[in-house]
Structures are given as structure tokens and as C-alpha cells.
C-alpha positions in Angstrom: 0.0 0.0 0.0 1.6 3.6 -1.1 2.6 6.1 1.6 -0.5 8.6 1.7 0.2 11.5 -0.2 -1.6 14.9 -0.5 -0.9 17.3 -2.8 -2.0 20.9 -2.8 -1.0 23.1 -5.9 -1.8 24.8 -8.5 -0.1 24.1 -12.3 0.6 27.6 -13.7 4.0 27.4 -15.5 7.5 26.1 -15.0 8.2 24.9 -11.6 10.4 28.1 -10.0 13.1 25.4 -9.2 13.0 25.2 -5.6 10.7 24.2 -2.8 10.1 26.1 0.7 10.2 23.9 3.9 9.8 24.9 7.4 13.2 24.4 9.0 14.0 21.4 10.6 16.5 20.4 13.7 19.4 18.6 12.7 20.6 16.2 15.1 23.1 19.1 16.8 24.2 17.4 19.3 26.2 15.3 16.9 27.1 18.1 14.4 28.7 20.2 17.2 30.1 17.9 19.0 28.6 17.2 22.3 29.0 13.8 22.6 31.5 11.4 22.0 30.5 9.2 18.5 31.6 5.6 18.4 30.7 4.5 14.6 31.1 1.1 13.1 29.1 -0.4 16.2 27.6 -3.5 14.9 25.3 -4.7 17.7 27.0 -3.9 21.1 30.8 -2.1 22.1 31.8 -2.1 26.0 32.7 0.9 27.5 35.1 0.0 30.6 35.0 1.5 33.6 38.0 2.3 35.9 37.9 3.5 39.4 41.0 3.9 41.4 40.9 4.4 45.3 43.5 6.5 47.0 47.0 6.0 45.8 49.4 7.5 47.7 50.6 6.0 51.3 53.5 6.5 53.8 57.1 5.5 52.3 58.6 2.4 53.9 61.8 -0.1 52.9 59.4 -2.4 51.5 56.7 -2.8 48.4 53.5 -2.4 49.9 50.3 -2.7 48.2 48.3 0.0 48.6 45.0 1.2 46.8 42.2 -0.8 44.7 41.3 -0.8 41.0 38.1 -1.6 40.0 37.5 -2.5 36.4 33.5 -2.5 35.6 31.7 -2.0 32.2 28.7 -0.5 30.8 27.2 -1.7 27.3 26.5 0.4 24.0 24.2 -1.2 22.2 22.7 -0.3 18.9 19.0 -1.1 17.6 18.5 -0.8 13.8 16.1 1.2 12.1 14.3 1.9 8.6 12.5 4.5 6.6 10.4 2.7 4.1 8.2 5.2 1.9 6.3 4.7 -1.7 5.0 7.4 -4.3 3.1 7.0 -6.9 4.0 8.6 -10.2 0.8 9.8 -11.5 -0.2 11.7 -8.2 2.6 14.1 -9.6 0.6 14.4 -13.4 -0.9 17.3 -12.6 1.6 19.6 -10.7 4.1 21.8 -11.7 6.8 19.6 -12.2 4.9 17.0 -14.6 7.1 18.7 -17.5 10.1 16.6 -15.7 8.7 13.1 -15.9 8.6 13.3 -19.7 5.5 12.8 -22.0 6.1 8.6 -22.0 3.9 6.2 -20.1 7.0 5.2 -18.8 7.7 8.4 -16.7 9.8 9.4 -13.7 9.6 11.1 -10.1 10.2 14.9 -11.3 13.8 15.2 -10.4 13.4 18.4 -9.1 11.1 17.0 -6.4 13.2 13.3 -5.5 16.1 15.7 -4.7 13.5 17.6 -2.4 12.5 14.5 -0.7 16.0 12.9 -0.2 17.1 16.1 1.7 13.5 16.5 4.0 13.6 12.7 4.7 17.3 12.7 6.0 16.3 16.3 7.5 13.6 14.6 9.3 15.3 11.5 10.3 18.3 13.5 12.0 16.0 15.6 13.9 14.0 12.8 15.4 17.7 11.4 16.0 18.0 14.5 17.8 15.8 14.5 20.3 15.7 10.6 20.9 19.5 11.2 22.1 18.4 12.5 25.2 14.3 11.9 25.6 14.1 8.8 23.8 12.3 5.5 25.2 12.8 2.2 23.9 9.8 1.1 24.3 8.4 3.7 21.9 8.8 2.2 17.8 11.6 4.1 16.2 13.4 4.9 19.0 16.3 3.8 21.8 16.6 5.0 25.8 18.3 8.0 25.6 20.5 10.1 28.3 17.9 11.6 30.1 15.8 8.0 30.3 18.8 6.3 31.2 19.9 8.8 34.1 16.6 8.8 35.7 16.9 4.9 36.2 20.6 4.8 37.3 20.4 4.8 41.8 24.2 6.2 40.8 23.4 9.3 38.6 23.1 13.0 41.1 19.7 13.7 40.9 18.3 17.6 41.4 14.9 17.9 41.9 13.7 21.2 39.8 10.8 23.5 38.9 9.7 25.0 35.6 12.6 27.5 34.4 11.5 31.4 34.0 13.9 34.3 33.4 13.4 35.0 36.9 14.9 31.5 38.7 17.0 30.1 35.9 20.4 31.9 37.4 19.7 30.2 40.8 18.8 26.5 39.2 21.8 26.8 37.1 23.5 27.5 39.9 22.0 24.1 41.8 23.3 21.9 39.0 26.6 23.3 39.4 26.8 23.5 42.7 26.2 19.3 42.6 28.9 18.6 40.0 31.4 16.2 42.1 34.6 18.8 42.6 37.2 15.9 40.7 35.0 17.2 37.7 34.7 20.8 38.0 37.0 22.8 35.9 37.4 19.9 33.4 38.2 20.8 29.6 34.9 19.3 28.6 32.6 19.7 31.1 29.4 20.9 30.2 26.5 21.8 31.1 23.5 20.8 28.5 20.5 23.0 28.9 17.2 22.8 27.0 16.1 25.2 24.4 13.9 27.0 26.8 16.4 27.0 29.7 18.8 28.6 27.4 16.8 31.4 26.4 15.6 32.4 29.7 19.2 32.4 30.8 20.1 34.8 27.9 16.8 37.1 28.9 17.8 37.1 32.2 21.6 38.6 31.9 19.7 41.3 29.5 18.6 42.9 32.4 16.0 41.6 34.6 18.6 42.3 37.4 17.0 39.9 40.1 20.8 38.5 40.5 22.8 41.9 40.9 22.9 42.4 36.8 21.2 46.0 36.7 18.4 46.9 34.3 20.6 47.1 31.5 22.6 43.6 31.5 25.6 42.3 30.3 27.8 45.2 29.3 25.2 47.5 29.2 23.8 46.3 26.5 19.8 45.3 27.5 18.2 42.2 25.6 20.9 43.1 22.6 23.9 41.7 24.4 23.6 38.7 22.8 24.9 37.9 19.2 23.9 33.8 19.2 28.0 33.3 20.6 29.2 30.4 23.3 27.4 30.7 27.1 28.6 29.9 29.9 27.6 29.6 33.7 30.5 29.8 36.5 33.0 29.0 34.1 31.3 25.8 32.6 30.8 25.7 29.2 26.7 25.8 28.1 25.5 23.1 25.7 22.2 23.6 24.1 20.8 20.1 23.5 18.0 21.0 20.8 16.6 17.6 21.6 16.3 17.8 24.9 12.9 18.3 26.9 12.0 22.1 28.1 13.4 22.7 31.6 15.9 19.9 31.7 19.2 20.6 32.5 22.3 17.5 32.7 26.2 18.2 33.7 28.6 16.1 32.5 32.0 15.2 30.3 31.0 15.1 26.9 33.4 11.9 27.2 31.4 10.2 29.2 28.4 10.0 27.0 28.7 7.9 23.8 26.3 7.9 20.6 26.5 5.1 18.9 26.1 3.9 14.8 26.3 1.9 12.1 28.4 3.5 9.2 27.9 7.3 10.0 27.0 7.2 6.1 23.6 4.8 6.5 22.4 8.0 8.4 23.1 10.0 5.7 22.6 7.8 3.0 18.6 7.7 1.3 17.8 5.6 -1.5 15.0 6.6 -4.4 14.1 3.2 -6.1 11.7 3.1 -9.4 9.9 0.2 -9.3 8.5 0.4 -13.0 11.3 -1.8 -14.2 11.4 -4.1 -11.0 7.6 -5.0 -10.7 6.0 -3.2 -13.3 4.0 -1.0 -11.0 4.2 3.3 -11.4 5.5 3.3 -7.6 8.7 4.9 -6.4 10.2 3.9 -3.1 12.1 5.6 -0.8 14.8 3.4 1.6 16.9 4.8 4.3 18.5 2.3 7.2 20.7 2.6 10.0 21.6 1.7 13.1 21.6 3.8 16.7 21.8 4.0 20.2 23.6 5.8 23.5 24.8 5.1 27.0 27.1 7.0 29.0 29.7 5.8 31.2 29.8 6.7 34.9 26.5 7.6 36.3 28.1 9.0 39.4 29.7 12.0 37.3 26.2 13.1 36.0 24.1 15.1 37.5 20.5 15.1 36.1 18.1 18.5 37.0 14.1 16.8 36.8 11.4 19.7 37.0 8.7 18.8 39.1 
């Protein structure tokens, strides 16, 4: 049975060349590096875990053991996944880019429009990507446990009860995260602190002058509501991560390597096949094909801490 498809347009001339779409996430999180990527992951990769106790003892004339090392693990695996979508050529007869498929029987997908579809269908795919990374559940088809899922079941993650984030309290529950982050972490190269979307903006409203924490009515620098140009945040000197895919007034500290994305090829997520079917089983169907393989897992619950609204 064909993918549904509804088609809304008027044929008045040569197609213009280029379709408008409303914007879509990409999976940023991955693009700009927040997590560490493990490709080539064909089912499941351990990720060891090493805890040392306290090293150092008293000298004395002979070799004494001192100390523990503690070698656990934590798994990565991956679950596959598929796109499967079919077209039908002669839905497309009477729209503007009918003068593409040719005047045969024997016709093709306008080109113009295949080339549409393969970009929205791996647009769409790495935005779903995007937020299952942190709020997926694996119980729900098309998608894996993601960070924030897993944290909320792990006894060993640093759990901060929270409320909903305004402009007015987002400077003092930033500052409850941080003020939980074990001190062996603080000041590491890539700690970070991942916000959602709507955390982030209330934090750049509020140091544009709401002044409840001692910034003045006109902000950072003076400058009001205008003092910031979409640059890098941070919070008490840890670096602000906006996790697009992450759910509004969530907030997560940790290394970005100690969480781990996991794939397939990195090109099956970028890879989406078109397929004519005319020569294959006769039929006027076109078929679109994308597969790939994902998942996440971090690696020491004790050096997250997870903020939960209420």
C-alpha cells in the first residue's frame, strides 16, 4: 500500500526550481560535537570503567600494596532502524513539475522534487535522531533509551529535583546543578553543562537585564536584551551546551566523554535511497529506503548530575 500522499497546488508554469520547507533540527548534538560518537558499532561495544581508590601512602623499605582498581563496564548497544516510503508517479501528473517526468507512459519522479524528498527525509530523520539522544524510550517504535531516560533509572546518577525555568529562577537552578557537580569534575576541559532550548533562552533574557541576580536593568555590558549575538554561554566558568533535543526545563552536567552515541556507518544515516519500481515489478510506484543503526549510553553515572522539573 503507497505512503499517503496529498498534494495541494496549482499548475501555472515552470516549476520556479525550488521548494520552501519549514526548517527542521538537525541532530546538533552530533554536528557540534557534544557527545563522543563511536561508529562502526555492529550490535554492542563495552565501554570499561575504571575506578581507582586512594594511591598514595606512607614511604617504607618495602613494596606495599596500597590502593584498589576496580574495572567495571557499561554496554552500548545499537538497535536498527528503517525508513520505508512509496509514491506514486501519477499523483505528480498534474503539478508543476509534470514537464520533468517526460511525456512517456513510462515516466519518472520529477527530479526536481526526489532531490527535495532525499534532503526533508534525511532532515527529518536526524531531527527525530536528535531528540531521541536525550528523551528517547525504547519502548516507543523508532526509537532507543536516551541520556535523560537512562539517568533517571541509574540509583548512581546525582539527581536535582527542579521547577519550571523562568527568566526570573534560571540563574539560581543553574546554579543548583553546578553546585552538585562532584569537585574531581569541575574545571574539566569538557565539562558541560547541557540546557534545553527553553532554559537557554531564559538564561540569555535574564543577563539582559532583569537584574534579580545583581545584573542591573541594563545587562551584560550594558547592553539590554541586545547583548547577545547567538556566541558560546557559559555559567560559572562551565561551558553551556544547548541540546535542541532535549525536553524544556531539563538541564544535565557532565563530560562530553562520558556519554557515547553510537552507529552503524555514519554514512547509513546519511545515505537515502530513491528506487523506481517500474522496471522491477512493473507498477508506477517509487520507493524511498533509508537504514541505519543507533543508540547511546554514558559511562559513569556517578559524574552526571540530572536536573528533573517537578
Amino acid at each position: 500500500m503507497a505512503t499517503t500522499t496529498s498534494i495541494t497546488t496549482t499548475y501555472a508554469g515552470e516549476f520556479a526550481g525550488k521548494y520552501i520547507a519549514a526548517a527542521l533540527l538537525s541532530a546538533s548534538t552530533i554536528e557540534n560535537g557534544g557527545v563522543e560518537v563511536r561508529p562502526n558499532v555492529k550490535y554492542k561495544e563495552v565501554i570499561n570503567k575504571l575506578a581507582l581508590g586512594d594511591l598514595v601512602a606512607n614511604a617504607t623499605c618495602d613494596f606495599t600494596d596500597t590502593s584498589s582498581v576496580t574495572l567495571t563496564e557499561r554496554i552500548l548497544a545499537v538497535e536498527d532502524f528503517q525508513v520505508n516510503l512509496e509514491l506514486c508517479k501519477k499523483d505528480f501528473h498534474s503539478t508543476w513539475q509534470s514537464i520533468e517526468m517526460g511525456f512517456s507512459s513510462f515516466d519518472e519522479l520529477p527530479k526536481s522534487f526526489a532531490d527535495f524528498l532525499i534532503a526533508q527525509v534525511a532532515a527529518k530523520v536526524a531531527q527525530q535522531q536528535e531528540q531521541t539522544i536525550w528523551t528517547g524510550a525504547n519502548a516507543t517504535a523508532g526509537e532507543y533509551d536516551g541520556f535523560v531516560t537512562l539517568a533517571t533509572a541509574d540509583s548512581d546518577v546525582i539527581d536535582e529535583a527542579g521547577t519550571t525555568i523562568t527568566s526570573a529562577n534560571v540563574i539560581t537552578e543553574m546554579g543548583t546543578v553546578v553546585d552538585n557537580i562532584p569537585s574531581a569534575l569541575y574545571g574539566k576541559e569538557d565539562l558541560n553543562l547541557y540546557v534545553s532550548q527553553n532554559v537557554a533562552r531564559a538564561y540569555v533574557r535574564a543577563l539582559g537585564g532583569f537584574g534579580s541576580s545583581g545584573l542591573g536593568a541594563a545587562g551584560t555590558n550594558n547592553l539590554g536584551t541586545q547583548w547577545w549575538n547567538n556566541g558560546s554561554l557559559t555559567f560559572d566558568g562551565v561551558n553551556i551546551f544547548v541540546a535542541q533535543g532535549m525536553a524544556d526545563n531539563y538541564m544535565m552536567a557532565a563530560q562530553k566523554s562520558n556519554l557515547f552515541y553510537g552507529a552503524s556507518l555514519l554514512s547509513d544515516q546519511q545515505e537515502v535511497k530513491l528506487l523506481d519500481m517500474a522496471d522491477l515489478d512493473g507498477s508506477d510506484n517509487v520507493r524511498v529506503i533509508m537504514r541505519f543503526a543507533a543508540g547511546v549510553q554514558y559511562g559513569l553515572g556517578s559524574e552526571i548530575v540530572l536536573y528533573t522539573p517537578a
